[in-house]
KOLVEXDO-668843 format. One record per residue (C-alpha): z negated, y negated, x negated; residue in three letters. Coordinates in steps of 0.02 Angstrom, whole numbers, always signed. Example, Ala and Ser with C-alpha at 12.3 -4.5 7.8 and 13.67 -1.06 7.14 Angstrom:
BEGIN
PT       z       y       x  loke
PT    -390    +225    -615   ALA
PT    -357     +53    -684   SER
This chain:
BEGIN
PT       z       y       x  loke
PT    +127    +456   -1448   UNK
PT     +97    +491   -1259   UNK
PT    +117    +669   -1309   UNK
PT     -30    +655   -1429   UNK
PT    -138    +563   -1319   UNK
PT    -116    +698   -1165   UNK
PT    -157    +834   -1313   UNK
PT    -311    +756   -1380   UNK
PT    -364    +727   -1184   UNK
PT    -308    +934   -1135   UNK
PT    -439    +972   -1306   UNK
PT    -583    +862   -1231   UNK
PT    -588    +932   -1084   UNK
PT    -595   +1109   -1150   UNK
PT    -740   +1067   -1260   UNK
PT    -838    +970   -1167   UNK
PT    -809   +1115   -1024   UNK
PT    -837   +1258   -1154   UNK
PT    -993   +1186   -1205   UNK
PT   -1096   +1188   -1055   UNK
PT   -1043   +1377   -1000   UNK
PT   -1161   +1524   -1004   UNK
PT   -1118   +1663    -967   UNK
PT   -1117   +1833   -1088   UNK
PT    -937   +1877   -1070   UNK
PT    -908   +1715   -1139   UNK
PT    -904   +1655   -1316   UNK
PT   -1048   +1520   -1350   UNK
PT    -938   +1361   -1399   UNK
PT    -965   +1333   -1598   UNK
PT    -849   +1150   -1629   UNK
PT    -702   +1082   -1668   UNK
PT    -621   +1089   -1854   UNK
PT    -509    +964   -1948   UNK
PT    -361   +1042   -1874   UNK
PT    -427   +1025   -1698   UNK
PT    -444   +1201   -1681   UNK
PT    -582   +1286   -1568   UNK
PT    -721   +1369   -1665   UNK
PT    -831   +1504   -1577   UNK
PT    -917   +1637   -1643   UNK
PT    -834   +1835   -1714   UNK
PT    -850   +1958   -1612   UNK
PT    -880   +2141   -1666   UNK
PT    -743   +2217   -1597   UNK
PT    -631   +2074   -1653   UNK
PT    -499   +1987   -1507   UNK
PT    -430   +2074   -1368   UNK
PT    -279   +2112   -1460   UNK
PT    -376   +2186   -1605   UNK
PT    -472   +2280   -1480   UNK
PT    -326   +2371   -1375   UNK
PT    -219   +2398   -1521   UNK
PT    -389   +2512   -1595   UNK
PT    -432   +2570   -1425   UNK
PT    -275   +2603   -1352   UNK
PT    -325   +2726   -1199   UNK
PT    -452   +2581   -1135   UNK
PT    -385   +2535    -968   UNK
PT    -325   +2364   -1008   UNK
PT    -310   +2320    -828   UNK
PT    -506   +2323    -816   UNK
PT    -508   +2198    -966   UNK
PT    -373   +2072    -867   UNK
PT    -462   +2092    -720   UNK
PT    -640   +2062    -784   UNK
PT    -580   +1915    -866   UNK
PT    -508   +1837    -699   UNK
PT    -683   +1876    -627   UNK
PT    -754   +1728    -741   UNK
PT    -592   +1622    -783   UNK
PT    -654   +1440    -756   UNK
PT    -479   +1355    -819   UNK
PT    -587   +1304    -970   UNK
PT    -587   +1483   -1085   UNK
């Protein structure tokens, strides 16, 4: 039960972090479904998996490194 509790409490302060960020290398924050998973929108090039598996001679290492730039904790 305690497990549960510090689960629902890890997924409210994601969304309620999520929600207020702006930026446009992140993903506006869409909800929350049944299943308490996080919704946000598609992008075009799909995730970042999809995207170096179909671009494979993009330099990954400017993808992890422009994502530190903006890590929050929250995305």
């Amino acid at each position: 039960m305690m497990l549960l509790t510090l689960g629902f409490k890890l997924l409210a302060k994601e969304v309620v972090g999520w929600k207020w960020l702006q930026h446009e290398n992140i993903l506006p924050f869409v909800g929350v479904t049944p299943e308490l998973a996080i919704v946000s929108d598609l992008m075009e090039h799909g995730n970042i998996m999809e995207f170096t598996n179909n671009h494979p001679r993009y330099n990954r290492f400017h993808l992890v490194s422009d994502s530190g730039t903006y890590n929050t904790g929250l995305v």
